[in-house]
N, C-alpha and C positions, 0 to 999 in steps of 0.2 A: 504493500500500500504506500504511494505516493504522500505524503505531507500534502494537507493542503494550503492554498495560500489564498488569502481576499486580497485583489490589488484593487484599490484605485483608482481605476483607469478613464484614460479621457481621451485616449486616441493620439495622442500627440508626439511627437519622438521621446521623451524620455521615459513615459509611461510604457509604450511598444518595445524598445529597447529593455526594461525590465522586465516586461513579462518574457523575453526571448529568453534574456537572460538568467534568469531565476527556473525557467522551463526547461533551461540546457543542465542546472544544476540540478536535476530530478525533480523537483517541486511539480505540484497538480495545481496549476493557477486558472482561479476561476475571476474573472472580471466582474467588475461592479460598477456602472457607469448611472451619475445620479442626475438625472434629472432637474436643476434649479433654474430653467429657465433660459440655457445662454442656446443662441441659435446655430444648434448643430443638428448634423441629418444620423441619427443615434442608431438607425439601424446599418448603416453604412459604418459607423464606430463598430459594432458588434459582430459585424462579417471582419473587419481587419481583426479584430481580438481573439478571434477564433482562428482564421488562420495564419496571427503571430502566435499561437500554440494554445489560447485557453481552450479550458472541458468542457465550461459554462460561462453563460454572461448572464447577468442580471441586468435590468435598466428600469431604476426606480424612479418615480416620478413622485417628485417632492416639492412641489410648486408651492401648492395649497397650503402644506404644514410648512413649509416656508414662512410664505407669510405671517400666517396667525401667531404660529408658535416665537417667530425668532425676531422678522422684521419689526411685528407691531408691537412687540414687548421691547424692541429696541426704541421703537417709537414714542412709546410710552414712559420708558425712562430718561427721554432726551438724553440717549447717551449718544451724543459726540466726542471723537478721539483727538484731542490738541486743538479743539476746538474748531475742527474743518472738517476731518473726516468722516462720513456716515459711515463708515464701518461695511460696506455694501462686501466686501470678500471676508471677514472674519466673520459675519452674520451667517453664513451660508457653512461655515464649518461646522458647528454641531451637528445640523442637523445629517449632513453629510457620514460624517463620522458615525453616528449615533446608528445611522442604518448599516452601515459597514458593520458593526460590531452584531447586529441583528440578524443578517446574515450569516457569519461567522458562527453566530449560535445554532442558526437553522442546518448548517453544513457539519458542524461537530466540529470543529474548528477553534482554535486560538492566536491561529497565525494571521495577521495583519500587515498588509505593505502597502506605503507611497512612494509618491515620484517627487517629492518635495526636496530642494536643497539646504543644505545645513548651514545657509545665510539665512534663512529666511525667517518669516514669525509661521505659515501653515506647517511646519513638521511637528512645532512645538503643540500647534491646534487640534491637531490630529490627535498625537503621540497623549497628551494629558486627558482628553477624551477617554481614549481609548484604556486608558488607565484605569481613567474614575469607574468608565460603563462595563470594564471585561478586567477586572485586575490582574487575572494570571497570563494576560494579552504573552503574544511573543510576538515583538516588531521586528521587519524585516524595512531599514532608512538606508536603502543601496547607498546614498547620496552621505551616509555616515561610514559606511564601510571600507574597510581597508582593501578588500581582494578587488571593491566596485572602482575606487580612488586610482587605484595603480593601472588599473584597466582604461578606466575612461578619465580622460584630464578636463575634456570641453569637450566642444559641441562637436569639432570636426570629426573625432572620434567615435562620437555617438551615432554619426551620419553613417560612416564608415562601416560601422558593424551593422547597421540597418540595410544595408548594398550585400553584405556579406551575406547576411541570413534572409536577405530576399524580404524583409519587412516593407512595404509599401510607406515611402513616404512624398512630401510635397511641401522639403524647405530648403533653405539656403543657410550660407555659412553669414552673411550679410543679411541676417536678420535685425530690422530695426528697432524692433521692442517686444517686450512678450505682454501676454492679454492674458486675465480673467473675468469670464463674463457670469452674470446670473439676474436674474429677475429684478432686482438691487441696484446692480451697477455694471460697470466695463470699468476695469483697470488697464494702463497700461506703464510699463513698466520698463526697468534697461534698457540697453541696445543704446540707439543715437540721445532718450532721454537718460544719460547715466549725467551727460553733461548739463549743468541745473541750466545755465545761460542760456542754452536750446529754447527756442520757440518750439512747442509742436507741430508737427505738419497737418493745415487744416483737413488734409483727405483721410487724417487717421481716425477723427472719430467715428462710432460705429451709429449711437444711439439718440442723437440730440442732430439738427439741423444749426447752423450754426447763428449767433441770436441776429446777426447784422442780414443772415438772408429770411427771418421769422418773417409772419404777416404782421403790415401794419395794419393790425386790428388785434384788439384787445379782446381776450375771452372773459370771461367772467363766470365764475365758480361759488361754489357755497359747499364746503365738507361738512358733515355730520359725524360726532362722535358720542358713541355712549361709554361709559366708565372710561375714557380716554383712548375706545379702539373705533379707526373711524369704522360706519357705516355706513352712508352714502355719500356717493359725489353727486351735484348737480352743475350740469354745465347750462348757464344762468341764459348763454348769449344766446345756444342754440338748443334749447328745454329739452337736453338730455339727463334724464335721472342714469345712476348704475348703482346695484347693492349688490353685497356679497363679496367676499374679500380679495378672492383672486382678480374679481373680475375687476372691482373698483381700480385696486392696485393696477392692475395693464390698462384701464383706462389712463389713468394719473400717468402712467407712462408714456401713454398715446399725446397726450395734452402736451407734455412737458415737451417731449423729443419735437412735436410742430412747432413750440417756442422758442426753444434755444434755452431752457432751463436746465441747469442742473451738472453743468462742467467748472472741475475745478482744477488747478495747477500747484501741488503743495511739495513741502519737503517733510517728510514725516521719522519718526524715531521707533525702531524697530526693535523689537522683547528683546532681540540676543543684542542689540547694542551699538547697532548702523544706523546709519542715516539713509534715507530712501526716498528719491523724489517717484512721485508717482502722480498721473494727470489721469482723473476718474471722471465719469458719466456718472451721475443719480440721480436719472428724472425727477420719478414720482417719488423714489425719497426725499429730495429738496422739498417738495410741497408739505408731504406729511409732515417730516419735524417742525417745519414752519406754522404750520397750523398748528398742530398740537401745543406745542410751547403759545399760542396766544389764546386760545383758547382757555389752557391753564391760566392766564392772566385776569381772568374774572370769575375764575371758580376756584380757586387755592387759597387757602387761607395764608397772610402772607408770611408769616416766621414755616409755614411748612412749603409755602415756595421757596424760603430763601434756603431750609435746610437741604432741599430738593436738589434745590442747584450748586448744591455741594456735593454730594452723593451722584449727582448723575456722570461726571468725569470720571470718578472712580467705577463706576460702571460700566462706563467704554472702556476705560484700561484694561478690566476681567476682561472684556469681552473681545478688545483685539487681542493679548495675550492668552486667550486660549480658557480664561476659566471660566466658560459659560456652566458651566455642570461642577461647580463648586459651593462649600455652605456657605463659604461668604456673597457669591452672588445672588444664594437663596433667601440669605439673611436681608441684602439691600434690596431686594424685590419684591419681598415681603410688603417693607417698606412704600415703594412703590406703589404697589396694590393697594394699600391703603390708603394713598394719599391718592389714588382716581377716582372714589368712590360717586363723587361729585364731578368728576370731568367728563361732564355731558354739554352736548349742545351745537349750536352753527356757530363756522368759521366763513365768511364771503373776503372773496381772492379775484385779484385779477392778473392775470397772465400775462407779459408785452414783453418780446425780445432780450427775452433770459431773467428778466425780474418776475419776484414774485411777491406782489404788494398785498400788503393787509387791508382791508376796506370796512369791515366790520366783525362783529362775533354779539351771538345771543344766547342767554342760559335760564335754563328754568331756574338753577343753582348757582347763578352770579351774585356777586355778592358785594357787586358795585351798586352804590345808592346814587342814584343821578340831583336828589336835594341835598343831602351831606355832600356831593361833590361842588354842585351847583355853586359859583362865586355871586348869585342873584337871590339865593335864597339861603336862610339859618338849617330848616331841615333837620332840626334836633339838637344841632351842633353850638354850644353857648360858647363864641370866639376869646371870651374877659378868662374860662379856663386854659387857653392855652399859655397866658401868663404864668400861672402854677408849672403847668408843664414846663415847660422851656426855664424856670426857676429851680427847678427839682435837677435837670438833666444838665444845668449848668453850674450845679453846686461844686463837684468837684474840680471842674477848670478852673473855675473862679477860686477857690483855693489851693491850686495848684500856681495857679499864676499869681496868688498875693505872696507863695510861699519863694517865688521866683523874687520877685521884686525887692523884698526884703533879704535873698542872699547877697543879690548885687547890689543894694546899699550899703550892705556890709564890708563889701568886696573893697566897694570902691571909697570906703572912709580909712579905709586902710593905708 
């Protein structure tokens, strides 16, 4: 009996390259290609996996629990990484992983392998996953090993042994950058952008039109959210309703990509310790954190907004290093859950050549008073107390600052 092996796989040279390779050391490698959304032809993957040597392929289709489970809970916690990144490629690793290990269960299996390299933050995303969900795991990180290192130094090499073993491929050695796409985002990554100065090449994006060729016309939207997960979009200009999550979500993608929303150019800081520029696509993610975070703006109470948006960084940080299935991320989302209880209501948005403007928000559960706010009206509010206030909150400046005044008299009778 053969060892078995779960790769995976995405079709790509160094995933095909491993399963040859790992095939050639006796191993029984069976493929697992997931599903999240990025536009590939999956049955065309699963004829190349089988005849670069797998027994079986799986091709799960994880859209759905994408969303609900990973994106809107990243949603919900406005967790942004350094404060730019939607996280659109660490969001899609759990749940990735999570089935991997599922499988592994279903085959009798403990052995787990990726094609990830050991610069990166997904080996670490994978590798702790698979920890937490399968503890007796045994990982197979070619891209850690010594026999794989001595073999293969780069790419040219990997091309080479793909020509050898007849593995079908369709790249070059003058590759401009590498890509991860999903329901989420498109990354793109090395190659000509290693250099930060680089403009990117306009024909590189995948998923957005770019905002200077958008219509000049404005859309106009309205999100709906209950406990802070949206529920409906409505497109206001042209009285499109959509409900239901996946579906909403590839609308908001539809929207975004004809505006020119949702491209970013950053340099970001990576778990093992690099610096990594990377220029991402996130439609409909741009929209959703935007709206959610304003929405909260009138249903939060506010010391649990402000502790909120303390806790939400640290949230992203779990969640790009990898520890989406750890207590402490269960412990701040607990959290979370709590404080949406109230985040219900409409967000109105308008859409124009890559902005995405606020226009309004309504809540059953706002907890804005338009008479206490009102500069025309008292509205409950007796103005002679904030006297007291501002007396109370300035007691100890004001003795801090007489206790100043009176060192430096001293200072200076000296």
């Amino acid at each position: 009996m053969k060892p078995k092996v779960i790769l995976a796989y995405s079709g790509g040279l160094d995933t095909s390259v491993i399963l040859k390779w790992l095939a050639n050391k006796g191993y029984d490698i069976i493929a697992y290609i997931a599903d999240v959304g990025q536009n590939e032809d999956f049955n065309a993957i699963k004829e190349k996996a089988l005849k670069t040597g797998a027994s079986k392929v799986y091709i799960e289709d994880l859209k759905k629990e994408l969303v609900e489970n990973y994106i809107f809970q990243a949603v919900k916690a406005n967790a942004v990484y350094e404060g730019q990144y939607l996280l659109g490629t660490a969001i899609s690793r759990p749940i990735i992983a999570k089935k991997q290990v599922e499988i592994a269960q279903k085959e009798n299996t403990n052995i787990l392998a990726h094609g990830c390299t050991g610069k990166g933050n997904d080996q670490v995303r994978f590798e702790l996953i698979w920890m937490k969900l399968m503890p007796n795991v045994e990982i197979i990180s070619p891209w850690k090993d010594k026999e794989w290192l001595e073999q293969f130094s780069g790419r040219s090499d990997l091309i080479n042994y793909a020509k050898e073993e007849g593995i079908p491929i369709d790249v070059s050695l003058k590759k401009p950058y590498s890509t991860d796409e999903n329901l989420m985002h498109i990354s793109f990554e090395a190659g000509m952008l290693e250099d930060t100065s680089m403009k990117p090449d306009p024909e590189m994006f995948k998923l957005t039109i770019s905002p200077m060729d958008a219509p000049n016309k404005e859309i106009e939207i309205c999100i709906e959210f209950e406990k802070g997960i949206p529920i409906k979009v409505t497109n206001l200009t042209e009285d499109i309703q959509v409900g239901g999550s996946l579906e909403l979500f590839l609308y908001l993608n539809e929207l975004a990509s004809l505006n020119g929303i949702g491209r970013i150019d950053i340099v970001e800081n990576r778990f093992v310790g690099i610096k990594s520029r990377g220029v991402y696509e996130t439609p409909a993610g741009t929209i959703l954190f935007k709206a959610h975070k304003d929405i909260e703006s009138i249903t939060l109470d506010r010391e649990v907004m402000h502790l909120k948006e303390l806790i939400s960084p640290i949230i992203a940080k779990f969640i790009y290093n990898g520890f989406w299935f750890s207590p402490e991320m269960d412990f701040l989302m607990a959290a979370v859950n709590k404080s949406q209880e109230n985040v219900s209501g409409k967000v109105y948005m308008t859409l124009y050549k890559g902005n995405v403007i606020i226009t309004g928000r309504e809540s059953q559960f706002s907890l804005y008073d338009e008479a206490l706010s009102s500069m025309d009206k008292e509205g409950g509010y007796d103005q002679k107390d904030a006297a007291g206030f501002i007396k109370i909150n300035g007691l100890r400046l004001k003795l801090k600052g007489e206790k100043n005044e009176a060192l430096a008299t001293e200072i200076s009778t000296k």
